[in-house]
Phi, psi and omega in degrees: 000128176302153158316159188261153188273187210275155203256196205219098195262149160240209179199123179220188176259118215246099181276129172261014196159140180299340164212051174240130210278164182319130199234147179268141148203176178290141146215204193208116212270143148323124176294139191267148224207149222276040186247003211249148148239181188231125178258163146267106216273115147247005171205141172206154203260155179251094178257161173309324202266022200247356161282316219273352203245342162283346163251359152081013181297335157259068153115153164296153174061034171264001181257140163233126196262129048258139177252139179228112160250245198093128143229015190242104215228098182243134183213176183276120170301136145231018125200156227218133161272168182271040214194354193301139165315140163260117189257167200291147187040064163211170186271149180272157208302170166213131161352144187073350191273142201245135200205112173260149179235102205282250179251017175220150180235039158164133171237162164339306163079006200243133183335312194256057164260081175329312188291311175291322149271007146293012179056018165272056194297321177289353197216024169248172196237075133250355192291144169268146160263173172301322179226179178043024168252156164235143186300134155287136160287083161339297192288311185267345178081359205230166158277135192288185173269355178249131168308109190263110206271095177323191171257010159306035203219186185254312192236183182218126175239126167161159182342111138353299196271010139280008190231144196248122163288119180290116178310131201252034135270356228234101173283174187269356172283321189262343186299292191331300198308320213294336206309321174251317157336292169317296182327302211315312171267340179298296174296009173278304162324293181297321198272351178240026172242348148108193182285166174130188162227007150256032185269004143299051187234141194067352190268138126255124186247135180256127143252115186299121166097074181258058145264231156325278170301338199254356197258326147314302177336308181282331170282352178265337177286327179288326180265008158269010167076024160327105150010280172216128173249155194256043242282107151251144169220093203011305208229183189253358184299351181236010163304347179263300231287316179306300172267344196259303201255342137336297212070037175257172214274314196218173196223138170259070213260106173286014206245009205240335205249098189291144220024034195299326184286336147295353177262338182279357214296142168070025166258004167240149180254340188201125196257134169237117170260097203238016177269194181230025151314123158286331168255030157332127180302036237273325177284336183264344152318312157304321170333313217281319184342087177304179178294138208015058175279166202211125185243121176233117176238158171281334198265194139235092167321146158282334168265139176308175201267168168267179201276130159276135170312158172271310167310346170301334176248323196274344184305359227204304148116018175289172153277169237185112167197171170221181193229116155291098177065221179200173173251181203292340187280322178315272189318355160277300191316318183293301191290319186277344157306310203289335180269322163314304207242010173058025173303119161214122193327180161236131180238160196238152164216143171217161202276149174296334152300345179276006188310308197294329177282336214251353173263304193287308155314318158320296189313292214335308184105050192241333188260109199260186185223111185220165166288147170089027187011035162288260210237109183292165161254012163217154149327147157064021160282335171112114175241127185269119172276066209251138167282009195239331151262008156286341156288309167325304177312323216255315164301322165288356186277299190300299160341330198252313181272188181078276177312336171260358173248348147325266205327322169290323181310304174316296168301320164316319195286319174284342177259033177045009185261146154273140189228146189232140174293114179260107192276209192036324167311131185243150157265119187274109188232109200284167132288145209284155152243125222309144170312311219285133194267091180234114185278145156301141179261052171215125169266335196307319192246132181265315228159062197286099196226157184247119158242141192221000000 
């Protein structure tokens, strides 16, 4: 018998422990099998859960380490099994084909799963995630031993019928956020506002939190034709971001406005909550409710929620309810409102060697949100990390240390000094980020950032 051949390495970026920063090495990727394609990863979005799950933040032993995380994930296909799933009224994938991938890479998929032939993919309980999973087995009924490995990496391998074609109206810096971010709030929108492109019309919707998450929110609802949307927030510090760049209608700061849950009391039908607080205003929030109106949150504390009074749901006849992701339909749907309707995060892009400062900067609250994917202005807005401006960088660099060491020479050389070159050493000059230290009250999307 030949010999078995060699495991098959890719390379990424590798958390080894909650609290040691990322290191590049080989690991050994999924086999690959004729349901799988395979990408060259040129972006992947920095989500909240890819902190909470490299520091192990809801509980001990919830992480297994070594992890490579990413789930906003944008890439090139370059090969294709023979066997890939096709979903319905879509083109089947091709070489070549610019394709994302969010927070989930599989679910069962098998007839007798009620959440999946309910077209609920999202909710079934076989799902694999993108990262910090293990694929289910069918045939055993059990979880395998192989591990499903994030886009903090150079290629990315898993199921075909998890990966989405990007509208190639959609750049891929801005594309990356929406895959979990995006999903994250669009689906909630579509199921309790319904289908349509006007299925807002006459609905006012509030959103808790104008970061990452709350700052889509607010743009899909506006582009599902809200009535009136809601911007709230703590402080007043993010009201021009909300309504001046945003588009929301009205504004809230509750830590500024005294009696705000009464003026607002009973004017909303449906609340997205996307921050991660625990000490959340939750009862006043209910307050904002028409009679039976539905508060959905998004985000995930690491701490329980805080505690309701029983007339808080019942005076009133509200919901209470939260939201996962999305299914496969949500996130097609999603990507053609955003391409439609001109939805586009506001994203930061930074080079993928910048991973580990860009983790830091996150915890920090230091990393903003802005239009011209330079410098954001909220947390969880999105840093594009692209492998296709590190050769640029790295020739202005060189070009640049080349002209400044002409230029010294010259002058030393004119004074008669000798000047001597000190090699091996780089120079690091990271870019600065505006000081003011303003946080998202959503940790779940932290920094939707494109890493490649």
């Amino acid at each position: 018998m030949p010999p078995p051949s060699p495991p098959e390495h890719f390379h990424g970026y590798l958390s080894h422990s909650p609290t040691t920063p990322l290191t590049y090495a080989p690991y050994t990727p999924k086999p690959f099998t004729p349901t799988d394609i395979e990408i060259n990863i040129t972006h992947c979005g920095i989500c909240g859960t890819d902190l909470h799950t490299l520091r192990s933040g809801w509980g001990p032993n919830t992480t297994t380490y070594p992890c490579i995380v990413g789930h906003e994930i944008i890439g090139i296909v370059t090969r294709i099994g023979s066997s890939i799933p096709t979903y319905p009224n879509t083109t089947p994938l091709r070489i070549g084909d610019r394709v994302g991938i969010g927070a989930q890479t599989l679910s069962c998929l098998q007839p007798s799963c009620e959440e999946c032939v309910a077209g609920k993919e999202n909710y079934c309980p076989r799902i694999t995630g993108t990262y910090n999973s293990r694929y289910w087995d069918n045939e055993t009924g059990k979880r395998s031993d192989v591990i499903a490995y994030g886009g903090f990496a150079r290629k990315w391998r898993g199921p075909a019928a998890f990966a989405f074609r990007i509208p190639e109206r959609l750049e891929s810096e801005v594309a990356a956020p929406l895959l979990c971010a995006g999903t994250t709030v669009f689906a909630p929108l579509r199921k309790y506002l319904g289908d349509g492109a006007d299925s807002g019309k006459g609905k006012t919707v509030a959103v808790v939190g104008i970061g990452g998450l709350g700052h889509l929110g607010i743009m899909f609802a506006k582009a599902l034709g809200c009535e009136r949307v809601i911007g709230i927030s703590r402080s007043n510090g993010k009201r021009e971001d909300a309504v001046k760049g945003l588009g929301a209608d009205e504004f809230i700061a509750t830590g500024e406005e005294k009696g705000w849950e009464k003026k607002w009391s009973r004017t909303v039908d449906l609340i997205l909550c996307t921050v991660d607080g625990d000490d959340m205003p939750l009862g006043k929030y209910l307050r904002l409710l028409k009679a039976g109106g539905t508060f959905v949150l998004v985000g995930a504390p690491e701490k329980p929620l805080p505690r309701m009074r029983a007339f808080e749901l019942i005076g009133k006849g509200v919901n209470v309810t939260g939201s996962n992701i999305g299914s496969r339909e949500d996130i097609r749907c999603m990507l053609e409102v955003a391409a439609e309707k001109g939805v586009r995060p506001w994203v930061e892009t930074r080079r993928m060697e910048e991973i580990n400062e860009t983790l830091r900067d996150m915890e920090a609250g230091r990393a903003r949100f802005s239009r011209g994917n330079r410098i954001p202005r909220r947390r969880d807005a999105g840093i594009s990390i692209s492998y296709w401006t590190i050769g640029l960088y790295i020739v202005k660099s060189t070009l640049l240390l080349i002209a400044s060491a002409l230029f010294a020479a010259s002058i030393y050389m004119d004074l008669g000094q000798i000047v001597a070159l000190v090699k091996g050493d780089s120079w690091h000059h990271p870019g600065r980020l505006d000081d003011q230290d303003v946080r998202c009250r959503r940790c779940a999307r932290l920094l939707d950032a494109s890493v490649g």
